[in-house]
N, C-alpha and C positions, 0 to 999 in steps of 0.2 A: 060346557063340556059334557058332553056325556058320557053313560056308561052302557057295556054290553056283559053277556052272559059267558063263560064258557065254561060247559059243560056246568058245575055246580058254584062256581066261583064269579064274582061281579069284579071286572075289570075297567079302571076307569079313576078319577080324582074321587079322590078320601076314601080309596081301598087300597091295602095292601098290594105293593108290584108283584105282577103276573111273570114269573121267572120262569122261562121255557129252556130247558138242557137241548142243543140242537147235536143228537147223535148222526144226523146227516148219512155221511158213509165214511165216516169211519169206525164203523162195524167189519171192514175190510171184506163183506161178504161172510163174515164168520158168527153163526145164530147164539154163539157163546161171549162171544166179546161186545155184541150186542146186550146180551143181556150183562152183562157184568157193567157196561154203560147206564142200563135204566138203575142199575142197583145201587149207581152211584149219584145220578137225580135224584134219587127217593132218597137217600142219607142224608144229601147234601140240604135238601128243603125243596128244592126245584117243586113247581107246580105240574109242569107237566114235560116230556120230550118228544121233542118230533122229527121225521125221517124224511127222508129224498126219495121219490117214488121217478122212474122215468118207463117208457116204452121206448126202448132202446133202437129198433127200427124208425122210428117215428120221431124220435127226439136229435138223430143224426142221420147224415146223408152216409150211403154206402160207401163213399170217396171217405167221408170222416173216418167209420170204420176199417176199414182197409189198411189206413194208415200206421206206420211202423211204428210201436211204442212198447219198449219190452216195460214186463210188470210180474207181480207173479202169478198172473195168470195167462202169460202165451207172449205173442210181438209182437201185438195188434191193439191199435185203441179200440175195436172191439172186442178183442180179448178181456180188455180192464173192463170197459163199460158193463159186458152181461156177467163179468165175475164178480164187479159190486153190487149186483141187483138182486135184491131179495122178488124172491115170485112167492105162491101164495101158502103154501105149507108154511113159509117161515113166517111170516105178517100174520097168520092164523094163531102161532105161538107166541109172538109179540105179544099179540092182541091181548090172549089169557096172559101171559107174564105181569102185562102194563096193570091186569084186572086185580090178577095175585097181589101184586106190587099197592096197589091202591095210586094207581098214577095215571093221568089223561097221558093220550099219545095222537097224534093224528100227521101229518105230511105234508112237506108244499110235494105237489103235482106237475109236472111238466110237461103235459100235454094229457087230451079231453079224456083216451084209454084209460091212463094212471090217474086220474081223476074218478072214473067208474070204478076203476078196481078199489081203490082208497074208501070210497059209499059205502063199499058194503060190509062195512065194518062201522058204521054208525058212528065216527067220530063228529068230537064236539066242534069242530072249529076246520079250517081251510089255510093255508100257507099259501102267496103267492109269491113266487121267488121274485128278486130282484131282477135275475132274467128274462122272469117274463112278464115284466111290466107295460110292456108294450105289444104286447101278446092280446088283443080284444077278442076275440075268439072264445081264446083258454080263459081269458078271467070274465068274462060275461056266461062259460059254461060253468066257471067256478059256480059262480054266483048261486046259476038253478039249481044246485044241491038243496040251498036254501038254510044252509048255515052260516055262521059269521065269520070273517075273513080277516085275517093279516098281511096287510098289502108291505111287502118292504119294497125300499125304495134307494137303493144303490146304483150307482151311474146313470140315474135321472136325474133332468131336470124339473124344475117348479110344472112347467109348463106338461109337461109328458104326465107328471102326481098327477095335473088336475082334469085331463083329460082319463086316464086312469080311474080317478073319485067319480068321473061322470058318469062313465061304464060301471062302477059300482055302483053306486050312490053310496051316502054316508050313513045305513042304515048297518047297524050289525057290522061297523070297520072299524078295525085298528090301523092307523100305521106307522112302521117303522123307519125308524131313520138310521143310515145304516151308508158304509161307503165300502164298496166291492173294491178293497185288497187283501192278499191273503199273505204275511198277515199285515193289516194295518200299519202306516206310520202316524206316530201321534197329531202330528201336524196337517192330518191327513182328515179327523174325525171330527172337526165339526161342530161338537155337541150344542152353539149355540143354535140351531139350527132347527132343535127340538122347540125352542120357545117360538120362533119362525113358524112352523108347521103344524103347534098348538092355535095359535094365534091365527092364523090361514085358513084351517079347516074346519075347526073345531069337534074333534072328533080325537076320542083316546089317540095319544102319539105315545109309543115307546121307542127303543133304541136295538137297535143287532150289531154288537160289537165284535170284531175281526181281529184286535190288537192284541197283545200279548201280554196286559196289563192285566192291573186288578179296577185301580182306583177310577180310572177311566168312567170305568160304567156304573160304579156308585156315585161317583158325581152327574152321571147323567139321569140318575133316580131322584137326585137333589135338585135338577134342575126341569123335572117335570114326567118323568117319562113313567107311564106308570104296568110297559111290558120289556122285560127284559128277557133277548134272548143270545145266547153264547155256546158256541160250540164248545164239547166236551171231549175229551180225549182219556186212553189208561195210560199214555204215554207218550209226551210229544215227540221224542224221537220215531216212537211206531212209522214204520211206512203208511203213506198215503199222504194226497197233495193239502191235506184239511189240517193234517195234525198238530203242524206248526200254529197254524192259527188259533188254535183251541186253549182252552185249561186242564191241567191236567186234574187231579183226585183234589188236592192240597188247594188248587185254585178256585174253582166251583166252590167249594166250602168256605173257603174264605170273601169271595162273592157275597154271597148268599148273606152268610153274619153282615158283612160289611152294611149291604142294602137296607137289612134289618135294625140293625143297627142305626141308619142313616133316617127310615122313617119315626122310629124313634122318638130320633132329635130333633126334626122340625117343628114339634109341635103348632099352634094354633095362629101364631101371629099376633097375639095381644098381648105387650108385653107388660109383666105383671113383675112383683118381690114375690117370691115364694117363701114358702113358711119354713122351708131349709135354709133361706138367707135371713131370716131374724136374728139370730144371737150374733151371727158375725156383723148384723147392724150394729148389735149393742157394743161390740167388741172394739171394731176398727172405727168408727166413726167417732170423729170431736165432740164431744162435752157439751150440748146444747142443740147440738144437730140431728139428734135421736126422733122420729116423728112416728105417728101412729101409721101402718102402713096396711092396705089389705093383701090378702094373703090369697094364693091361688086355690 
């Protein structure tokens, strides 16, 4: 298995999980609720947060926009569409906040524009959404950035990964294992899936959880994934279609420990008497059964 870089942190087996806050959009279009989001990454431990960039012309047909969809910003699903799009004044303030902050930030990209525009801000790393996994165009222009890339992989099959890994190649990739519902049913996630897909590619596999849970996705650190990323919310009731799926302030924190926590406790695999369990050898054990033991 190997490991990759991002930005200043090595991601990969027998490193600390890579735990990405996905503020996505529900920032609601609002440069304040955005940042009160990365403020809650950075308390919470999160390694780094990243956003949903689109070229809104480019990413939907005119017929899509057109389309009737009240919101609060007009009746048009392009109304919603360019009122959750941050353009470049705000990404400019991100950018110093994330700096302030001392937190990586970077985006999946939805087409090659929102790919350019995301460059020029020198992030560490590439998102490639589950929607556009099948995208070879966009993920072979990902690539030429020449950064390292998180491929998730939702409503794909085996076969679509590995034509995917081909157009990458497995140099500088993560991928994610991950099932596009919003939000998740339990029966729904999978998680054996990740040893499937350790085992297949070899190449870091982490997990992008959709559920509403907690323990979910500490159990899926337990079972090998060594990136985690989870939508974050200030509020799941807030408007927008993300919300519900997210954690709110209380969840992310509690994440985070959990994971922490959960590396922890794996330790090494060799199973040893620790020198904490001596006296309760002396204690509980039969009258002649006491043996000299080494100690870790």
């Amino acid at each position: 298995m190997t490991e990759i870089r991002i930005g200043d942190t090595l991601v990969g087996d027998g490193h600390p999980c890579f735990i990405i806050a996905e503020i996505g959009i529900n920032h609601n279009g609002d440069i304040d609720i955005a940042k009160k989001l990365i403020d809650l990454a950075q308390f919470s431990g999160c390694n780094a947060v990243k956003f949903q960039k689109r070229t809104v012309e480019v990413v939907y047909t005119a017929a899509e926009l057109a389309a009737c969809r009240e919101s609060p910003f007009g009746k048009t699903n392009g109304d919603l569409k360019y009122g959750l799009e941050f353009e470049l004044e705000e990404y400019q303030e991100l950018d110093r906040y994330c700096r302030e902050k001392g937190i990586i930030w970077f985006a999946s990209c939805w087409d090659e524009d929102s790919v350019d525009f995301i460059d020029q801000f020198d992030v560490p790393c590439y998102k490639i959404a589950s929607a556009t996994l099948t995208d070879d165009d966009l993920i072979r222009y990902t690539r030429s950035k020449g950064k390292p890339i998180i491929l998730s992989t939702g409503m794909s099959t085996l076969a679509q990964i590995d034509h995917a890994i081909e157009v990458l190649g497995k140099e500088d990739l993560v991928i994610l294992h991950a099932t596009s519902t919003y939000p998740a049913e339990y029966p729904e996630l999978n998680l054996s899936a990740i040893s499937t897909m350790r085992q297949r590619w070899d190449v870091p596999v982490g997990y992008s959880g959709h559920e509403t849970g907690i323990p979910t996705s500490v159990a899926a650190v337990a079972l090998g994934a060594c990136v985690m990323e989870r939508h974050i919310t200030l509020d799941r009731a807030m408007w927008g279609s993300d919300q519900a799926a997210s954690l709110g302030p209380g969840g992310i924190i509690k994440m985070v420990q959990g994971i922490r926590l959960i590396e922890m406790s794996m330790g090494d695999g060799v199973k040893r008497v620790f020198e904490r369990e001596l006296p309760v050898i002396k204690k509980l054990r039969r009258k002649g059964q006491v043996y000299a033991y080494a100690c870790a």
